[in-house]
Each structure stands twice: as structure tokens, then as C-alpha cells.
FILUMZA-439440 format. One record per residue (C-alpha): x, y, z. Coordinates in steps of 0.05 Angstrom, whole numbers, m for minus. Layout:
BEGIN
> X | Y | Z .
...
This chain:
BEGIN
> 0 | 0 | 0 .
> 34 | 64 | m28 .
> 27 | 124 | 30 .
> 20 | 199 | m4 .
> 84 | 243 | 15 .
> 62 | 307 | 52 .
> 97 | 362 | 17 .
> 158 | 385 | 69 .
> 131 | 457 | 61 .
> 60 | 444 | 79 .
> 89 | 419 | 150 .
> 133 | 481 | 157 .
> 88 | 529 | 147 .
> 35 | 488 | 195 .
> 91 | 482 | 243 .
> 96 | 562 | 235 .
> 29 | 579 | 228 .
> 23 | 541 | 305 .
> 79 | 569 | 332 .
> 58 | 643 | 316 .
> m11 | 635 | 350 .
> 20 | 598 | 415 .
> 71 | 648 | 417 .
> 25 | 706 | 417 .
> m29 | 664 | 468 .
> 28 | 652 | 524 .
> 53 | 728 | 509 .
> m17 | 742 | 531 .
> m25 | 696 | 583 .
> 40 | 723 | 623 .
> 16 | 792 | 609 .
> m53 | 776 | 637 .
> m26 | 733 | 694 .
> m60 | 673 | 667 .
> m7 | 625 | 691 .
> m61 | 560 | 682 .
> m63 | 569 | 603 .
> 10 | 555 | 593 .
> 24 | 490 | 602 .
> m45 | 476 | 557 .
> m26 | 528 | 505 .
> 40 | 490 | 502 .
> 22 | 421 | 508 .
> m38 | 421 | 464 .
> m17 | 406 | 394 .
> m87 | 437 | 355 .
> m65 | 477 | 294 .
> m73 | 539 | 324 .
> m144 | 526 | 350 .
> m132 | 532 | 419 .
> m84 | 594 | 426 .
> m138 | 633 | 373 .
> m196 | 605 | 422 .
> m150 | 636 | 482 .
> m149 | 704 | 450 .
> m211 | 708 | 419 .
> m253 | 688 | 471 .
> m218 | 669 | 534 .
> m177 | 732 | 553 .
> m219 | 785 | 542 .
> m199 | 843 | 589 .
> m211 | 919 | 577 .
> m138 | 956 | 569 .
> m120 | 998 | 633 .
> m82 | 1061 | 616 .
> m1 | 1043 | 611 .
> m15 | 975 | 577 .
């Protein structure tokens, strides 16, 4: 049974496009003190899903002057 070869750049840019959002959710998370979501936004391999989920949704907070 022949297996299909995922093109190397397809996995580099999903490896990227991940990396981005979890870098920019735990950047958030720090900021907002949110020390529970790290481990999860780390460990949690989702394609993005669950760092956009984090900002989008789950760290809502209005900006106080000096942000």
C-alpha cells in the first residue's frame, strides 16, 4: 500500500502557522497573569485552535491606561 508524501513545506508552514498563534497566546497569558493556560497552550498540539480560542474568547480584558 503506497502512502501519499506530505509536501515538506506544507508541515513548515503548519509548524509556523502554530507556533505564531502559541507564541502570541502565552505572550498574553504572562501579560494577563493567566499562569493555568501555559502549560495547555503548550502542550496542546491543535493547529492553532486553541491559542486563537484563548485570544478570541478566553482573555478578554478591557486595556488599563499604561498597557
Amino acid at each position: 500500500m503506497a502512502r501519499k508524501k506530505v509536501p515538506t513545506a506544507a508541515i513548515i508552514a503548519g509548524v509556523a502557522w502554530d507556533g505564531a498563534w502559541k507564541f502570541l497566546a502565552i505572550r498574553r497569558a504572562i501579560k494577563l497573569r493567566q499562569f493555568r493556560w501555559i502549560a495547555p497552550l503548550l502542550v496542546v498540539n491543535s493547529v492553532g485552535l486553541l491559542p486563537i480560542l484563548y485570544l478570541w474568547k478566553l482573555s478578554k480584558r478591557q486595556a488599563q491606561p499604561g498597557d
